[in-house]
N, CA, C and O atoms as CSV, one atom per row, in Angstrom:
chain,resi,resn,atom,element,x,y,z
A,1,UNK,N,N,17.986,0.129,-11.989
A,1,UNK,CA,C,16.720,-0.388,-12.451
A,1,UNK,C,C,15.615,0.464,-11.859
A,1,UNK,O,O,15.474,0.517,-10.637
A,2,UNK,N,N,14.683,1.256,-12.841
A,2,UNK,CA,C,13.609,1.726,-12.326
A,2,UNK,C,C,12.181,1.326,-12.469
A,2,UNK,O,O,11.752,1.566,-13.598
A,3,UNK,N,N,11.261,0.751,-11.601
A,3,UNK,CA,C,10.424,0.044,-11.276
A,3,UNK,C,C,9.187,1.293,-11.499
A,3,UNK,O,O,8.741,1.890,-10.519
A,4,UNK,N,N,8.822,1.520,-12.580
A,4,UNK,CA,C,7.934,2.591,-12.720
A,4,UNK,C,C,6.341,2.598,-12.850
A,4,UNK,O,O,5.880,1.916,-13.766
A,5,UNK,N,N,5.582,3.195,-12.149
A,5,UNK,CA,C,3.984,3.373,-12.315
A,5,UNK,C,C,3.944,4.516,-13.272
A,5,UNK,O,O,2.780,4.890,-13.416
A,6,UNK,N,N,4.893,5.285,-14.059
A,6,UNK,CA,C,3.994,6.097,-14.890
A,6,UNK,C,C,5.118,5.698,-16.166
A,6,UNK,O,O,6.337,5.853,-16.250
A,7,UNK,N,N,4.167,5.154,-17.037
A,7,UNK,CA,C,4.687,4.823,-18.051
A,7,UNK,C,C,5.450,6.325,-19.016
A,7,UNK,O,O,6.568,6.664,-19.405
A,8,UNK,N,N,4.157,6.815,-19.053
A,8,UNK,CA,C,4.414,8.546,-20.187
A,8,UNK,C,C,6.102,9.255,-19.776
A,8,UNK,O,O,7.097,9.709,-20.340
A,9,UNK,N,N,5.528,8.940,-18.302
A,9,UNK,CA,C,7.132,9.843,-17.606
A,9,UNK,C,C,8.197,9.321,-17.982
A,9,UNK,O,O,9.206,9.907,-18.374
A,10,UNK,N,N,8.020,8.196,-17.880
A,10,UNK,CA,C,9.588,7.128,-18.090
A,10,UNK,C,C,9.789,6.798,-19.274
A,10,UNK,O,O,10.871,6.234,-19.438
A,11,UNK,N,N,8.850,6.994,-20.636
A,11,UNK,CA,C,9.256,6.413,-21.475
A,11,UNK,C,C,9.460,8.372,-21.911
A,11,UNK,O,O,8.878,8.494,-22.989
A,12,UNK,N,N,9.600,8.720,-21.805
A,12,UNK,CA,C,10.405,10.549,-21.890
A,12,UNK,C,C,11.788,10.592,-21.368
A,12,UNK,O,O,12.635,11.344,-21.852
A,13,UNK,N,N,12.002,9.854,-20.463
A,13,UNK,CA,C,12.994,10.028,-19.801
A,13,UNK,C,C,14.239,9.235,-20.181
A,13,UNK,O,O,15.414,9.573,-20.324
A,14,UNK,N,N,13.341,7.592,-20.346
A,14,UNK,CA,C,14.337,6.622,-20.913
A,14,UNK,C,C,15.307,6.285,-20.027
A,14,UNK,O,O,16.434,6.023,-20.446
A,15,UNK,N,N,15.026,6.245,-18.751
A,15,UNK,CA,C,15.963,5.508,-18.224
A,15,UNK,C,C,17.082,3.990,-18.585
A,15,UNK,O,O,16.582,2.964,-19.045
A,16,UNK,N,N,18.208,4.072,-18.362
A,16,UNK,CA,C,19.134,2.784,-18.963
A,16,UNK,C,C,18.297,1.399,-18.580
A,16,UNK,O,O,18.108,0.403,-19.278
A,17,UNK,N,N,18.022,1.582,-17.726
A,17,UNK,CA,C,16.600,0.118,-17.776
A,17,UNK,C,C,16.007,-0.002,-16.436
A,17,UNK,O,O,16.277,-0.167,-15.246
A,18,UNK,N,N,14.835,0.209,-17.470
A,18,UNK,CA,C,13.209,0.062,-16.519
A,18,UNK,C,C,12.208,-0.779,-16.822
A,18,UNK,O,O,12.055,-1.116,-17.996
A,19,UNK,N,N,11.348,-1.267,-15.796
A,19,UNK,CA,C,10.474,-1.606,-16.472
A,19,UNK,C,C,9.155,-1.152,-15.675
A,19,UNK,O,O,9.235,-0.497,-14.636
A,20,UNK,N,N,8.002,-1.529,-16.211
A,20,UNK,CA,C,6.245,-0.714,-16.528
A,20,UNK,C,C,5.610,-1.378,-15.425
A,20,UNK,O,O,5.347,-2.406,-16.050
A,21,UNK,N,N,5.137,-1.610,-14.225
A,21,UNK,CA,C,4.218,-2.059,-13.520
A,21,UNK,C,C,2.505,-1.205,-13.877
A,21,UNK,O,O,2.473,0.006,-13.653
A,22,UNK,N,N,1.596,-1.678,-14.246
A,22,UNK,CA,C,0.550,-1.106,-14.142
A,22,UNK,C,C,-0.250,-0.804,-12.613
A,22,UNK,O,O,-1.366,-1.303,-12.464
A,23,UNK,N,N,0.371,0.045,-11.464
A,23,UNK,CA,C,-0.451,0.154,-10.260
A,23,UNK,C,C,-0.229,1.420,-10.325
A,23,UNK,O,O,0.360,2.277,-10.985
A,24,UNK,N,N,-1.174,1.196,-9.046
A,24,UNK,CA,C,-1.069,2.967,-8.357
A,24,UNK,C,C,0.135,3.807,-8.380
A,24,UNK,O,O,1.124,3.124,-8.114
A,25,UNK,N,N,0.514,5.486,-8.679
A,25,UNK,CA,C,1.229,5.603,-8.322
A,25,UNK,C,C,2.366,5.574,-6.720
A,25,UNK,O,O,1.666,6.132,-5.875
A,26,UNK,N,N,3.162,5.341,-6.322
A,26,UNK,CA,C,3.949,5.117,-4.718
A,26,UNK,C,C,3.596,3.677,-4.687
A,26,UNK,O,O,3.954,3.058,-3.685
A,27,UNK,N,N,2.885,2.973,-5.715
A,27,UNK,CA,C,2.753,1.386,-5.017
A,27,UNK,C,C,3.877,0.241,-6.095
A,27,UNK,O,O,3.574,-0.917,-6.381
A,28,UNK,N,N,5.096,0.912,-6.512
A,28,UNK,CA,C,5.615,0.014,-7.194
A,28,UNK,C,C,5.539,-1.431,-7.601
A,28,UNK,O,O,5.392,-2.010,-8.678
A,29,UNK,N,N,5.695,-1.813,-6.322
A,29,UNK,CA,C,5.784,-3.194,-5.985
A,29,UNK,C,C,4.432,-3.856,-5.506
A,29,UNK,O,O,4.302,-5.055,-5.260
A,30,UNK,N,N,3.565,-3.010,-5.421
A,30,UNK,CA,C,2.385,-3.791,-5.303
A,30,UNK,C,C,1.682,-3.297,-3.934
A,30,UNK,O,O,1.955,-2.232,-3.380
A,31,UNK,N,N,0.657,-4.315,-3.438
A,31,UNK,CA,C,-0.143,-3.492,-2.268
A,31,UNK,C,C,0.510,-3.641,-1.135
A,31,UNK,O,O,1.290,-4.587,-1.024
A,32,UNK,N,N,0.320,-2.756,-0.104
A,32,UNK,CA,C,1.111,-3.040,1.258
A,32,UNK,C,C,0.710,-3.912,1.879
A,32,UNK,O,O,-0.474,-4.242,1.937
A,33,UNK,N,N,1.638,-4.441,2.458
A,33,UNK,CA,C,1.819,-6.241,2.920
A,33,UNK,C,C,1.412,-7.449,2.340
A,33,UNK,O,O,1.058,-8.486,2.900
A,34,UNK,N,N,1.529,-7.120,0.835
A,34,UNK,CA,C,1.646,-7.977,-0.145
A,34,UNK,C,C,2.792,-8.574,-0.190
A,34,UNK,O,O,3.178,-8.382,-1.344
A,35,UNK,N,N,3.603,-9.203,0.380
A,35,UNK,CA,C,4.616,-9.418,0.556
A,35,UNK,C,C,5.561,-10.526,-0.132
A,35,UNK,O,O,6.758,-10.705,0.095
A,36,UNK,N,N,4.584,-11.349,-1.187
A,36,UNK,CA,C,4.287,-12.335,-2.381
A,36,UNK,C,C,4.320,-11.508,-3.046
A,36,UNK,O,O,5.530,-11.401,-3.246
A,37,UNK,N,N,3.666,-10.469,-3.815
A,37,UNK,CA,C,3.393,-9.511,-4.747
A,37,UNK,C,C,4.893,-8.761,-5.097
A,37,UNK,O,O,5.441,-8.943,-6.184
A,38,UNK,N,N,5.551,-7.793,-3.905
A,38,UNK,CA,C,5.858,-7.546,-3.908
A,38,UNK,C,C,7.713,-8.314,-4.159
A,38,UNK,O,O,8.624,-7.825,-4.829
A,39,UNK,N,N,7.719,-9.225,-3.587
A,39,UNK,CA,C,9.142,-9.867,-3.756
A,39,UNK,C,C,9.155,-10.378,-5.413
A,39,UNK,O,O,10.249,-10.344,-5.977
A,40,UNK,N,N,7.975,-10.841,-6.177
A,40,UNK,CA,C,7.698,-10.972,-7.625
A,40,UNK,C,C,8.419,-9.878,-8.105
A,40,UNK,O,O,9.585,-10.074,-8.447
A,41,UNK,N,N,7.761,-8.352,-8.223
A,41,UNK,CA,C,8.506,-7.739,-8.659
A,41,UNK,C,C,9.506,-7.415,-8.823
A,41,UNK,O,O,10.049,-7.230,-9.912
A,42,UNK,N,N,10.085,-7.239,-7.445
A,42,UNK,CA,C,11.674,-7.430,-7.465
A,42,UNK,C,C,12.442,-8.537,-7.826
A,42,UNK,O,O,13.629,-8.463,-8.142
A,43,UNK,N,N,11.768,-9.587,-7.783
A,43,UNK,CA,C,13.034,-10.657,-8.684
A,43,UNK,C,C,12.828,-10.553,-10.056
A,43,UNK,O,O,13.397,-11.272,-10.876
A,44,UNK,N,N,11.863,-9.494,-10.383
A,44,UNK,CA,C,11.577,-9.935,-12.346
A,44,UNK,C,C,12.271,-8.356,-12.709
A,44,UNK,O,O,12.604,-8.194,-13.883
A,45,UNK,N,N,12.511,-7.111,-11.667
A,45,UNK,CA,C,13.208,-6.024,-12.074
A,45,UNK,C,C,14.617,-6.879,-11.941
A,45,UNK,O,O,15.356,-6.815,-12.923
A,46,UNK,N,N,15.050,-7.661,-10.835
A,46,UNK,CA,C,16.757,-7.699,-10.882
A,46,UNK,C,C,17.228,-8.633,-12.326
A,46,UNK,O,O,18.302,-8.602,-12.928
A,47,UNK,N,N,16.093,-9.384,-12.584
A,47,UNK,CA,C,16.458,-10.332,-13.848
A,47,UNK,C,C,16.587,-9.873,-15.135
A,47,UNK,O,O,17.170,-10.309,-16.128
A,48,UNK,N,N,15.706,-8.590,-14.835
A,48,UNK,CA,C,15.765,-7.829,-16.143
A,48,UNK,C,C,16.683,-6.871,-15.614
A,48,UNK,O,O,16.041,-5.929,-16.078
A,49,UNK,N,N,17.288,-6.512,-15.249
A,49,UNK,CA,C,18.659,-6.041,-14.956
A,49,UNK,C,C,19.616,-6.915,-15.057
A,49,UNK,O,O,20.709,-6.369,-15.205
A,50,UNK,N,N,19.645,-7.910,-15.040
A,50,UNK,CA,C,20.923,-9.083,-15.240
A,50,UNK,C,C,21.002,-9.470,-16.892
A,50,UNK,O,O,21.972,-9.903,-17.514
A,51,UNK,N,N,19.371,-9.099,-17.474
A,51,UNK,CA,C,19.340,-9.193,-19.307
A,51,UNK,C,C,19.958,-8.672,-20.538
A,51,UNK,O,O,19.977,-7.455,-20.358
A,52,UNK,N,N,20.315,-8.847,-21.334
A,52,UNK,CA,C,20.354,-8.240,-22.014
A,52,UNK,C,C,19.494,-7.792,-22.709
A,52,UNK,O,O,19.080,-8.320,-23.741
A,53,UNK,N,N,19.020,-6.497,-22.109
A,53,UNK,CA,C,18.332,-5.781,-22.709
A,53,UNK,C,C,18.651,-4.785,-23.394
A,53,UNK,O,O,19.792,-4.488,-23.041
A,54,UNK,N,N,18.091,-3.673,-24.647
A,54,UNK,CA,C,18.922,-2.548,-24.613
A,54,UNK,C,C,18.510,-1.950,-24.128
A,54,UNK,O,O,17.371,-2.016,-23.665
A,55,UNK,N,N,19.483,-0.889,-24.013
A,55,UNK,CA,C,19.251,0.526,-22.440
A,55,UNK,C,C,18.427,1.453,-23.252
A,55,UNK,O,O,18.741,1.794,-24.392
A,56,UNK,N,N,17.385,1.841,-22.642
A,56,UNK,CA,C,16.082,2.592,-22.973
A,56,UNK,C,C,15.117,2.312,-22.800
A,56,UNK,O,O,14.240,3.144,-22.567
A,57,UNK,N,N,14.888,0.961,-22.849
A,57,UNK,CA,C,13.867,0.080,-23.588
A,57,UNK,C,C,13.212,-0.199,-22.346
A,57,UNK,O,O,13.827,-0.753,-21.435
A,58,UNK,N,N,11.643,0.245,-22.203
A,58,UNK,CA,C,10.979,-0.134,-21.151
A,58,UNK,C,C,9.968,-1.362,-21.192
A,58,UNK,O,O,9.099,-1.636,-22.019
A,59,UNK,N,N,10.386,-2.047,-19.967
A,59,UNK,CA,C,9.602,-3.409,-20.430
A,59,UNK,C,C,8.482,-3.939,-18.993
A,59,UNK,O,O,8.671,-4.021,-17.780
A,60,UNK,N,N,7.099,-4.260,-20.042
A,60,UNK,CA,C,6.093,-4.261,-19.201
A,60,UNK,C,C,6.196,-5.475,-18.280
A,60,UNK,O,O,6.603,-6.508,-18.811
A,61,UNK,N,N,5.868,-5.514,-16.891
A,61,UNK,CA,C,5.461,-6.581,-16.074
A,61,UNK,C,C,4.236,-7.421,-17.009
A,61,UNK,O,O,4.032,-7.131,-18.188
A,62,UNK,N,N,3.607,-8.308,-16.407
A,62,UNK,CA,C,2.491,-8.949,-16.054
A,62,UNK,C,C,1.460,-8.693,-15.035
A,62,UNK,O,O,0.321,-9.153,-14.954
A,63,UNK,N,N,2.200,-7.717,-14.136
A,63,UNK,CA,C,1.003,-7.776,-12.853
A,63,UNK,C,C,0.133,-6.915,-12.911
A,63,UNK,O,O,0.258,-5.815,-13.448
A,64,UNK,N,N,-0.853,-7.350,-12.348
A,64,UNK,CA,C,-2.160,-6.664,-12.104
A,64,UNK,C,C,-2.820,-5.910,-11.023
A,64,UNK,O,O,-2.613,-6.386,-9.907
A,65,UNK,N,N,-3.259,-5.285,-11.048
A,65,UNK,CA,C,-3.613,-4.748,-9.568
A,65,UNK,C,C,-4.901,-5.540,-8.755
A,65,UNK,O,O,-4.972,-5.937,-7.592
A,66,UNK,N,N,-5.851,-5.589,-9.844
A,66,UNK,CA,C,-7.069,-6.354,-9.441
A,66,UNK,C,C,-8.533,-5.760,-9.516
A,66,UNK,O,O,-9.600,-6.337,-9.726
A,67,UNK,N,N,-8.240,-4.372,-9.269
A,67,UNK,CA,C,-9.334,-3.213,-9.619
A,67,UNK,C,C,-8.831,-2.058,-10.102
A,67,UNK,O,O,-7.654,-1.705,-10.171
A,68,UNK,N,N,-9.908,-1.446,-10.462
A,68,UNK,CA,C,-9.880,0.108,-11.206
A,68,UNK,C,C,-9.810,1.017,-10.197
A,68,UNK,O,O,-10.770,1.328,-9.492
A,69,UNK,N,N,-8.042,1.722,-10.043
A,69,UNK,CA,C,-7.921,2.561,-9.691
A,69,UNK,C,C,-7.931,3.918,-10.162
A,69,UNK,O,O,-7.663,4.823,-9.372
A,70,UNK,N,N,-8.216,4.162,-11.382
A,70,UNK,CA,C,-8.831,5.129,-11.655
A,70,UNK,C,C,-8.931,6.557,-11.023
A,70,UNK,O,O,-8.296,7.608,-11.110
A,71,UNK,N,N,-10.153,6.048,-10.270
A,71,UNK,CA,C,-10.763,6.961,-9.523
A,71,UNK,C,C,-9.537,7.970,-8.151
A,71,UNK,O,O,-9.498,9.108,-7.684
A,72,UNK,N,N,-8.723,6.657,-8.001
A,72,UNK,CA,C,-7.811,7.728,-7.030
A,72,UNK,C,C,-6.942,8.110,-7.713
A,72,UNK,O,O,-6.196,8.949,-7.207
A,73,UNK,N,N,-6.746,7.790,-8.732
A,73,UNK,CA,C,-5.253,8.684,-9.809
A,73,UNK,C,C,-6.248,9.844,-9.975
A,73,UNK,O,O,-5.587,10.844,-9.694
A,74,UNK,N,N,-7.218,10.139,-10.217
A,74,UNK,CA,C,-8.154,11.445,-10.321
A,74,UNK,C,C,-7.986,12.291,-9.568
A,74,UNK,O,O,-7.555,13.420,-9.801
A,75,UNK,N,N,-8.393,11.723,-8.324
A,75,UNK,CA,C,-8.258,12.566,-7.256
A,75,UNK,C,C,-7.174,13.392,-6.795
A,75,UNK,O,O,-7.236,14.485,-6.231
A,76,UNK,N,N,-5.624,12.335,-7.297
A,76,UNK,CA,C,-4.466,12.686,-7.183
A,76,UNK,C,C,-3.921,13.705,-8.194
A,76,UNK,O,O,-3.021,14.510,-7.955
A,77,UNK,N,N,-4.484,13.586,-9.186
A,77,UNK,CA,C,-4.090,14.795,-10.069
A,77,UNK,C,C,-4.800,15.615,-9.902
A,77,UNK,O,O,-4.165,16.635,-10.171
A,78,UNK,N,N,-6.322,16.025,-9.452
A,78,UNK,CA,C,-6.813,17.233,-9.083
A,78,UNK,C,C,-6.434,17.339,-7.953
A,78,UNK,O,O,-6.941,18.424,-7.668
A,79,UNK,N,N,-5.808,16.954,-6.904
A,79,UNK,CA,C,-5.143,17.801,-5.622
A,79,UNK,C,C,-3.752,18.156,-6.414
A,79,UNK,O,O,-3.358,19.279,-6.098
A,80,UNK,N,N,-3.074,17.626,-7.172
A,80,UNK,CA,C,-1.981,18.577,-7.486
A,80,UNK,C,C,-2.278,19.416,-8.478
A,80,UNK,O,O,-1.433,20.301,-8.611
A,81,UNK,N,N,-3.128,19.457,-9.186
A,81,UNK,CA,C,-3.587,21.073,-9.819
A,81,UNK,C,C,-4.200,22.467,-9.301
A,81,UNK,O,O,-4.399,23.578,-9.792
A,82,UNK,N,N,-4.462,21.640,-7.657
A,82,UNK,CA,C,-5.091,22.786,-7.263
A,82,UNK,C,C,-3.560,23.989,-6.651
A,82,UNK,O,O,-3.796,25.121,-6.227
């Protein structure tokens, strides 16, 4: 089961089953020491691993981050272009 922040990448890749969190990238599961946040995710990736789902098929969470991170995915792709 892959727990993915970049949708574009993973739905190229197609992993046998994933699903879509909308956060930061490195924050899968949510913010650090979110520790509510984070155990959510993981019981809704293992359930959708226990589904029948078909293999490819990427399927979105519900969660939210809370603000517009934006601005640091910016930053993060202009330090890796430089």
């Amino acid at each position: 089961m892959l727990v993915s922040t970049g949708r574009d990448l993973t739905e190229q890749v197609r992993p046998p089953r994933s699903v879509f969190v909308n956060f930061p990238m490195g924050n899968p599961f949510g913010r650090p020491g979110d520790v509510a946040m984070q155990r959510a995710v993981l019981l809704d990736a293992l359930r959708l691993a226990e589904a029948d789902v078909p293999a490819g098929v990427l399927v979105d969470l519900p969660y939210q981050w809370g603000e517009d991170f934006t601005p640091s995915v910016d930053r993060t792709l202009g330090a890796m272009s430089k």
